[in-house]
N, C-alpha and C positions, 0 to 999 in steps of 0.2 A: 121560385127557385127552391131544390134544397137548401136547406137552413143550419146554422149551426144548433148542436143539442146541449142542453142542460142537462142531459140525462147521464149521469155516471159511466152507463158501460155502453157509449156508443159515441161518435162521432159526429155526424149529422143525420136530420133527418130527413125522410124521402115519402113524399103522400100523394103518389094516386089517383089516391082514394079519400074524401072527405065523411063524416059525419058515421054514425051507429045507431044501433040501437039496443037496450037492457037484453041480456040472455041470463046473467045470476048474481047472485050477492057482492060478487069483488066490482059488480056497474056500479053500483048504488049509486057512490058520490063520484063518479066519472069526471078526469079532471080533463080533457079530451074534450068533455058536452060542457064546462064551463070556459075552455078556452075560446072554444068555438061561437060561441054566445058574444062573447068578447072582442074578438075578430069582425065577428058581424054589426057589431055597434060600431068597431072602427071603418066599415067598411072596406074590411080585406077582401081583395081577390079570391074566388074560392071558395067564398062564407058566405054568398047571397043569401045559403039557406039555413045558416044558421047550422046545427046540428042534422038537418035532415041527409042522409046518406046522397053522394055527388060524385059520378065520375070523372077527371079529370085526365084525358089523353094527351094534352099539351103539356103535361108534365112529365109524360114517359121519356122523352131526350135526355130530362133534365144529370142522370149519371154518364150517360153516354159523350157528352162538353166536357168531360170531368178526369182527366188522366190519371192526377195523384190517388194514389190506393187507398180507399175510403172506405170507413166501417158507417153503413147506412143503417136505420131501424126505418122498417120499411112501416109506411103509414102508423107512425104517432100519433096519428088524427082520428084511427077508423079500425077497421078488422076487415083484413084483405079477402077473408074467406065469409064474407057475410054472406047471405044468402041469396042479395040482391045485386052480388056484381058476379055478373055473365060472365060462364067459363073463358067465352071468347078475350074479354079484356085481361084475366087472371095468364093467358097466356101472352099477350102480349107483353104483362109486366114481366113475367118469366121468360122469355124472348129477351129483351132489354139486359137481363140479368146475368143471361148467358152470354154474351156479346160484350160485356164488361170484365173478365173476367179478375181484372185489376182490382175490383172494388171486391169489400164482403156485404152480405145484406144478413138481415136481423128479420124473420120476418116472426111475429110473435102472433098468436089467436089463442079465443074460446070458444072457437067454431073447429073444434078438432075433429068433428066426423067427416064434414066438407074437407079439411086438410088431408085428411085420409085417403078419403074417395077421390080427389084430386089425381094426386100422384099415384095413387092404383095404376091409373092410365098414361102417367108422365114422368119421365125421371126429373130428379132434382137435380137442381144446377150443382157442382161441387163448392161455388161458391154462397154458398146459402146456408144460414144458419137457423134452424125451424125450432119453436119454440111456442106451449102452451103456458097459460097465466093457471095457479092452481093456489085458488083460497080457499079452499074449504074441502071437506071430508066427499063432503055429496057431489057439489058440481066439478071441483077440481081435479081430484085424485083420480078420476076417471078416465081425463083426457089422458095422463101420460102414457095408457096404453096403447090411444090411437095413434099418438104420437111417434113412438114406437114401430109402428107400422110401417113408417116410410122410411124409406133410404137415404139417410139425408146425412153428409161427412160429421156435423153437429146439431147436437138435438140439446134442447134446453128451457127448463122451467122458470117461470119468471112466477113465485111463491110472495106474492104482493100483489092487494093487500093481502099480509098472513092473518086469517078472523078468528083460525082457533086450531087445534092442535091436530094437525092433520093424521096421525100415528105413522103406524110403520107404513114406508112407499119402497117400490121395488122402481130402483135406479139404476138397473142393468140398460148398458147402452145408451144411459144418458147423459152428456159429457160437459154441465154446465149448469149449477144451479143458484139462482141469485133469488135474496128472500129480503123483503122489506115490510114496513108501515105504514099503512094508512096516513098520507097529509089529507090538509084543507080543515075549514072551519070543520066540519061536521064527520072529522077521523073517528076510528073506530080506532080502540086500542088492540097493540101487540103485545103479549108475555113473551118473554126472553126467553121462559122452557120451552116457547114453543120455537123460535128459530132454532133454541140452540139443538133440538130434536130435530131438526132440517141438516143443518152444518151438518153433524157426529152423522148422520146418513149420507151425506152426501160424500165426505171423506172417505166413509167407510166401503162405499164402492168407487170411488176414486176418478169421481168428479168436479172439478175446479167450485169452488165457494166462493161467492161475491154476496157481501152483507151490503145492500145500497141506500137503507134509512130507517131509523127510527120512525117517522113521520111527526104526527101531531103528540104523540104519549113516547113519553121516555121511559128507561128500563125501569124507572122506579115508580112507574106509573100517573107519574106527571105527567098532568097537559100545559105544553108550551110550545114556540116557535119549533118547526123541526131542526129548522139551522141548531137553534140552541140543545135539539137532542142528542146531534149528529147523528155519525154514523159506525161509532164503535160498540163492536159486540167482544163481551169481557176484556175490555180494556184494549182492542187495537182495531186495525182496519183490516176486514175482508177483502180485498179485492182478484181474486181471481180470476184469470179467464182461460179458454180450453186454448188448447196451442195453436192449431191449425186455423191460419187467416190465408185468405187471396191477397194474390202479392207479395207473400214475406215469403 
């Protein structure tokens, strides 16, 4: 079934799609491939294989049973635009999505060429909210241009883990940008100048700011629990989000 989220800016989760694989620095410590690991020792449904990437079609109904207006993140587990799941089944989840129109989806990648080349050919549901992960100068900063590309009501960078100070980014028609910390044993730390050079950008073209962790290193560049980091940047909470939801 969809599951409830621990995840800040979303509601439940909705997966597909199982398992990944590394494309650039923000994988490294993939908390996804440790979950998944985890899963499989307990003998979840789903996790026969462990991390190895799994299509899962009996899960497509799963928002479809589901009335109430639900902000899904679509595979928490995977990256929908891998290169290993057939345009065919990518439509079907796109089919399911369309046909919900009650629900919003999240659907986030770092497979943004594919994401591109996708909807070249398909329009985007209205209720869909697209979104690339962008940690770094090299692999990240680059997607939001393909991003960019598609038609999509909202588009949004999910800037976690932040590894280093991305510089100037051009946020025209991006309407949504959430920036976090590296958790888990083995985080990488975040400087504060570098979020706080996200934020001051992201306001400054007048895009909604969601600050969603510190992670493992706190702003003073402690390492401790992230609970004990939390989640305030200069003394309060970010949480923005862009206006436009299905169903409201």
């Amino acid at each position: 079934m969809a599951t409830e989220s621990a995840i800040e800016w979303t509601e439940q989760t909705w997966n597909p799609t199982t398992g990944c694989t590394k494309v650039s620095p923000g994988c490294k410590h993939c908390y996804a491939e440790v979950m998944a690991k985890r899963l499989q020792a307990m003998g979840a449904p789903g996790y026969e294989r462990g991390f190895k990437l799994a299509l899962h079609p009996e899960r497509l109904a799963q928002p479809v049973k589901r009335r109430k207006p639900t902000v899904y993140f679509v595979n928490s587990m995977s990256d929908l635009f891998h290169a290993a799941v057939p345009d065919r089944f990518l439509d079907q989840v796109f089919d399911v999505i369309a046909i919900t129109p009650q629900h919003t989806y999240q659907v986030l990648t770092k497979r943004a060429e594919r994401l591109s080349a996708y909807f070249a050919r398909r329009a985007c549901p209205p209720n869909v909210w697209l979104g690339v992960s962008v940690e770094n100068r090299r692999h990240g900063v680059p997607r939001i241009e393909q991003l960019r590309q598609v038609d999509a009501r909202i588009r949004f960078l999910s800037v976690e883990p932040l590894l280093e100070d991305v510089g100037e980014l051009d946020l025209h028609d991006i309407h949504w940008v959430i920036v976090g910390g590296e958790s888990g044993s083995k985080a990488r730390p975040m400087r504060e100048e570098w979020a706080l050079n996200v934020k001051r950008q992201a306001e400054r073209a007048g895009a909604a700011f969601f600050f969603k962790q510190w992670g493992g290193w706190g702003a003073d560049g402690v390492r401790r629990h992230k609970k004990a980091n939390g989640r305030q940047l200069q003394g309060r909470v970010w949480d923005g989000f862009p206006e436009a939801r299905a169903g409201a």
